[in-house]
C-alpha positions as CSV (number, residue, x, y, z in Angstrom):
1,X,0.0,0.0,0.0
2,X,1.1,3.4,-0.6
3,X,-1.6,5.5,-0.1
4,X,-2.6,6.4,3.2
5,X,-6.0,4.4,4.5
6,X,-8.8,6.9,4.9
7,X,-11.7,4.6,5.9
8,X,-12.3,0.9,6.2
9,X,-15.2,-1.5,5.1
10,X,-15.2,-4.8,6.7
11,X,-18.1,-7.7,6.0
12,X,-19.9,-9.4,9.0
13,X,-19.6,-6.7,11.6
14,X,-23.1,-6.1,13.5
15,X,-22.3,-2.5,14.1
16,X,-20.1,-0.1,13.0
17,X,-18.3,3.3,14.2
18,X,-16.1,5.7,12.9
19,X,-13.9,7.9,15.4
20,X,-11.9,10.4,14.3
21,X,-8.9,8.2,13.6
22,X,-10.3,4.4,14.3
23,X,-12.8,2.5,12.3
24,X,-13.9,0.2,14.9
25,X,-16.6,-2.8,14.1
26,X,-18.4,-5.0,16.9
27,X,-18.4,-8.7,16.1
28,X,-20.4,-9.7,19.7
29,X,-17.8,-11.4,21.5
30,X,-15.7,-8.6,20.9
31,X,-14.6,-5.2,19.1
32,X,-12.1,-4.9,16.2
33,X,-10.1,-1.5,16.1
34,X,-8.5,-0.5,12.9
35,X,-6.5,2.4,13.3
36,X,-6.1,4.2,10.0
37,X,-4.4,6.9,8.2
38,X,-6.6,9.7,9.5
39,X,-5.4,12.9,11.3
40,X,-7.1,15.3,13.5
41,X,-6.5,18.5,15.1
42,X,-8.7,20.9,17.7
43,X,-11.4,17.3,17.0
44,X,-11.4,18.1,13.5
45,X,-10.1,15.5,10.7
46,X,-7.8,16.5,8.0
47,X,-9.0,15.8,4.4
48,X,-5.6,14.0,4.0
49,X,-4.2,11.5,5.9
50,X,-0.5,10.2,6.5
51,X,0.7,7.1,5.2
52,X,1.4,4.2,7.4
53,X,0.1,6.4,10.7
54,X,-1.9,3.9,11.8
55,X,0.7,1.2,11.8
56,X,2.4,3.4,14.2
57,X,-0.5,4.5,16.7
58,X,-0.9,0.9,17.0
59,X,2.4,-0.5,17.5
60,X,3.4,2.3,20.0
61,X,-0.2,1.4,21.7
62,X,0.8,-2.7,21.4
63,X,3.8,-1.2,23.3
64,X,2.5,0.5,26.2
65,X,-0.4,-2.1,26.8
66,X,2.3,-4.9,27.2
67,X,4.5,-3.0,29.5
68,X,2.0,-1.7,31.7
69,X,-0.3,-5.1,31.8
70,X,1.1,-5.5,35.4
71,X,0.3,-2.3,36.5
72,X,-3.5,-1.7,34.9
73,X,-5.3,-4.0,32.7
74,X,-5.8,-2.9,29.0
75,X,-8.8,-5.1,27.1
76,X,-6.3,-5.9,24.2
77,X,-6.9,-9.4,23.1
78,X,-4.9,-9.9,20.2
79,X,-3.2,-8.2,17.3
80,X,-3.0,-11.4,15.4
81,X,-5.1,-11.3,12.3
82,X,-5.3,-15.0,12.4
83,X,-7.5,-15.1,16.0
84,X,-9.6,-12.0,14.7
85,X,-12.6,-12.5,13.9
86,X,-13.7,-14.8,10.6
87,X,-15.2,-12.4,8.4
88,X,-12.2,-10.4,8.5
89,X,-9.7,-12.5,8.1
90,X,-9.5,-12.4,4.4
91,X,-8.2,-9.2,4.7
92,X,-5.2,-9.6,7.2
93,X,-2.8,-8.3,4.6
94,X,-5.0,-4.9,5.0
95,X,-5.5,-5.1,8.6
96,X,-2.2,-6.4,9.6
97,X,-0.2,-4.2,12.0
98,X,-3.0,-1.6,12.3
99,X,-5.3,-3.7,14.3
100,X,-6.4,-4.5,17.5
101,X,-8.7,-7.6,18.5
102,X,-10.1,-5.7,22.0
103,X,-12.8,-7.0,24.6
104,X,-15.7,-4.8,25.0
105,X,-15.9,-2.4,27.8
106,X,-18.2,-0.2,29.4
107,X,-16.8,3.2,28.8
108,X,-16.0,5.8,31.3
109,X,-16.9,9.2,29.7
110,X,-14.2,11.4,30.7
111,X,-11.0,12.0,29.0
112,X,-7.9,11.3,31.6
113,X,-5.0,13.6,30.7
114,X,-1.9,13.7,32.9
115,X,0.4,17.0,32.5
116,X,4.0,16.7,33.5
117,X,4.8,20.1,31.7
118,X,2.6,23.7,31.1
119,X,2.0,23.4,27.2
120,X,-1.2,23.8,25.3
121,X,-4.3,24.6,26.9
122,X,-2.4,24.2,30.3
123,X,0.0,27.1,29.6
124,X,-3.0,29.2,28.2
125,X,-4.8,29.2,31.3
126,X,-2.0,29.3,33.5
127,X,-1.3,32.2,31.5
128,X,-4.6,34.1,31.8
129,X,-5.5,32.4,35.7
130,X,-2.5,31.1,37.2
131,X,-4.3,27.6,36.9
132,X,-4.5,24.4,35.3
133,X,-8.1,23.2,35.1
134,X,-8.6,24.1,38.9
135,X,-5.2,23.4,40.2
136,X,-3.9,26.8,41.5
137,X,0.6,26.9,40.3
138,X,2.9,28.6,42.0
139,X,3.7,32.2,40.4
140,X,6.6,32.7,38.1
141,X,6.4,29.5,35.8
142,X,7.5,29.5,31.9
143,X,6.1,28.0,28.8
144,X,7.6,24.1,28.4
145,X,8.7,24.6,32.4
146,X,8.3,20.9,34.2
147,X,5.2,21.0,36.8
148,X,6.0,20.4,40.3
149,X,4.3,17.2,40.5
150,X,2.1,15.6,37.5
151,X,-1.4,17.0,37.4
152,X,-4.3,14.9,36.9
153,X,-6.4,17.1,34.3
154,X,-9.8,15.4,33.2
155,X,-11.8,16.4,30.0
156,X,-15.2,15.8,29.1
157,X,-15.1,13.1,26.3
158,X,-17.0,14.6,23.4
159,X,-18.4,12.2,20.4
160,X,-18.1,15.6,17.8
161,X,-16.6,18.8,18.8
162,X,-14.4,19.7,21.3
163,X,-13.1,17.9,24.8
164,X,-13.7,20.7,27.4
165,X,-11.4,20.6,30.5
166,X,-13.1,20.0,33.8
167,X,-11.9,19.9,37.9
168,X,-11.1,17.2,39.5
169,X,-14.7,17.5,41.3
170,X,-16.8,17.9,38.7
171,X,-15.4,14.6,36.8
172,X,-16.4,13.0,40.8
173,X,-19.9,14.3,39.9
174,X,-19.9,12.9,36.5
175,X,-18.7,9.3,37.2
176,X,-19.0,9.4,41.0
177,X,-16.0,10.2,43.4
178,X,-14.6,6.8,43.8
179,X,-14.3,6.1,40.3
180,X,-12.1,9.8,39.8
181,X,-10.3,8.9,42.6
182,X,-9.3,5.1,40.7
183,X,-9.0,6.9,37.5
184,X,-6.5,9.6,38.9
185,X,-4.8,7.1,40.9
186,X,-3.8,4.6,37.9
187,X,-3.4,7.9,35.4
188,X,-0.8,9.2,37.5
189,X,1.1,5.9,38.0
190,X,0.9,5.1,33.9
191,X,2.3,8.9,33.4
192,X,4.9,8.2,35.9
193,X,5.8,5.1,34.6
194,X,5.5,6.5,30.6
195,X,7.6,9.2,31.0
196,X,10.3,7.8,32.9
197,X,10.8,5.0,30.1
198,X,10.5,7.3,27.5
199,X,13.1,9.5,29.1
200,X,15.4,7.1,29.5
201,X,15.1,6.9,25.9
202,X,16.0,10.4,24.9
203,X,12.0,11.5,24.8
204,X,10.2,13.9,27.5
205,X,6.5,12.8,27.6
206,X,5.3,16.3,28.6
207,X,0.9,15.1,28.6
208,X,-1.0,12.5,27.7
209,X,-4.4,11.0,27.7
210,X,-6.3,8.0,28.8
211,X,-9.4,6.5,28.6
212,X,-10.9,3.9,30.6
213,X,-13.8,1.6,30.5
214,X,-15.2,-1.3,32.6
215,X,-15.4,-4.8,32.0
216,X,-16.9,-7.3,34.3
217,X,-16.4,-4.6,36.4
218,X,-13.2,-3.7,36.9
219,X,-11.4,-0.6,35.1
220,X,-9.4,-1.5,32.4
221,X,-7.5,0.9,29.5
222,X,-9.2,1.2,26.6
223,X,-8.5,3.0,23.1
224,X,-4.5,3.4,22.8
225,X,-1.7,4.6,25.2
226,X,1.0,7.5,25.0
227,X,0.6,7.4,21.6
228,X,2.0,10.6,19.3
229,X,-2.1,11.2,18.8
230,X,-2.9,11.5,22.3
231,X,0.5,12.4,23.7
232,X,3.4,15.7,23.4
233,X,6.7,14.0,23.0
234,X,9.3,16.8,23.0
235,X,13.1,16.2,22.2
236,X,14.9,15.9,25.1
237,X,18.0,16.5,23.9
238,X,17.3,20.3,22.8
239,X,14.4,20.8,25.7
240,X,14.8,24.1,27.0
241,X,11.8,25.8,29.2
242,X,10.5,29.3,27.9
243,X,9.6,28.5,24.6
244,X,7.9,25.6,22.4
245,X,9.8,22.5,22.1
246,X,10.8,20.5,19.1
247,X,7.7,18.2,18.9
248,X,7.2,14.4,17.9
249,X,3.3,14.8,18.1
250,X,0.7,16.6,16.1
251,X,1.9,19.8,17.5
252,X,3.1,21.2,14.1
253,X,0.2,20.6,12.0
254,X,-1.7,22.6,15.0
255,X,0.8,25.3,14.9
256,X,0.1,25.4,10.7
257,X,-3.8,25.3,11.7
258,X,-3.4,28.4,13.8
259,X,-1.0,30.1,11.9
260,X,-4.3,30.5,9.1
């Protein structure tokens, strides 16, 4: 293929869905994700995609679900296109590498960012408040600058239009107080964990985002994790507070999107 892969059509599926970047199909016992070529920005999609972007989101999910297994369940089941589903199969050499084979899940509906650094809409409102989404900073903090402690930052989780940030309390009111409290907890520890391991590797993971979702009970991660979609990944090397970083993320077709 050289093309990038703008949408999907797979036989046998009982539903269908199509996110802003996944094409994701329910075959009862489970859901199959196909992570395609699509890119977003400010919850809009792009009319052109990126070649081979999906291959990627995937594998750096694949990557991040195995190495955090121990510490938080995912609902991956497989991204073998031989145990997907039958229908589908046919078409491995299409869905190979971009796929995941994923149980269903209840979904919590609140987006579960983690800042480690003031960028994007943190910095903004730290800017104009001396806040980020209801955590009062201390005074005299730069653009890029690393927070004191990770903050626990949660969004509503919009199916069109934009993700609004929300407190801490008013995601307690939306999925009761215990469940915030277990989604901050395990957010915090992933981040933690995440940037860490991507440090070591020459990488600052300045935010991410989470998503969650029950099955049988029990919170499990859902969607992908620390990916370049729903993560800024500065270069650590040249990182230097007081100014915007060199970014492995969507941060430059943003800064184009603003610039018009």
């Amino acid at each position: 293929m050289t093309g990038a892969l703008l949408r999907t059509d797979l036989p046998g599926a009982l539903a269908r869905r199509q996110g802003k970047v996944r094409d994701i199909y329910d075959y009862g016992d489970g859901l199959l994700i196909v992570a395609t070529d699509r890119i977003s920005a400010f919850d809009v999609v792009m009319p052109n995609g990126i070649p081979h972007k999906g291959q990627i989101l995937t594998d750096v999910s694949l990557h991040w679900f195995h190495l955090t297994e121990p510490m938080v369940p995912n609902h991956l089941l497989s991204a073998d296109p031989e145990r997907f589903p039958e229908p589908v199969r046919p078409h491995g050499h299409l869905l190979a590498g971009r796929t995941m084979w994923v149980q269903k899940a209840e979904v919590v509906p609140i987006e579960c960012v983690v800042r480690g650094y003031l960028a994007g809409s943190g910095w903004q409102e730290y800017q104009a408040r001396g806040t980020v989404c209801g955590h009062q900073l201390p005074a005299g903090l730069c653009q890029s600058e690393q927070l004191p402690e990770p903050l626990f930052t949660p969004a509503t989780k919009a199916e069109s239009g934009h993700d609004e940030n929300i407190t801490v309390e008013r995601a307690g009111d939306l999925v009761g107080r215990e469940t915030a409290e277990a989604l901050a907890e395990q957010s915090l520890a992933l981040y933690r964990f995440g940037a860490e391991h991507a440090l070591q590797r020459g990488f600052i993971l300045a935010d991410t985002k989470f998503e969650f979702g029950r099955v049988d009970g029990r919170l499990v991660l859902i969607d992908e994790a620390m990916t370049p979609d729903s993560s800024r990944y500065w270069d650590a090397a040249s990182y230097e507070p007081g100014r915007p970083q060199e970014a492995f993320d969507k941060q430059p077709v943003r800064d184009y999107l603003e610039s018009t």
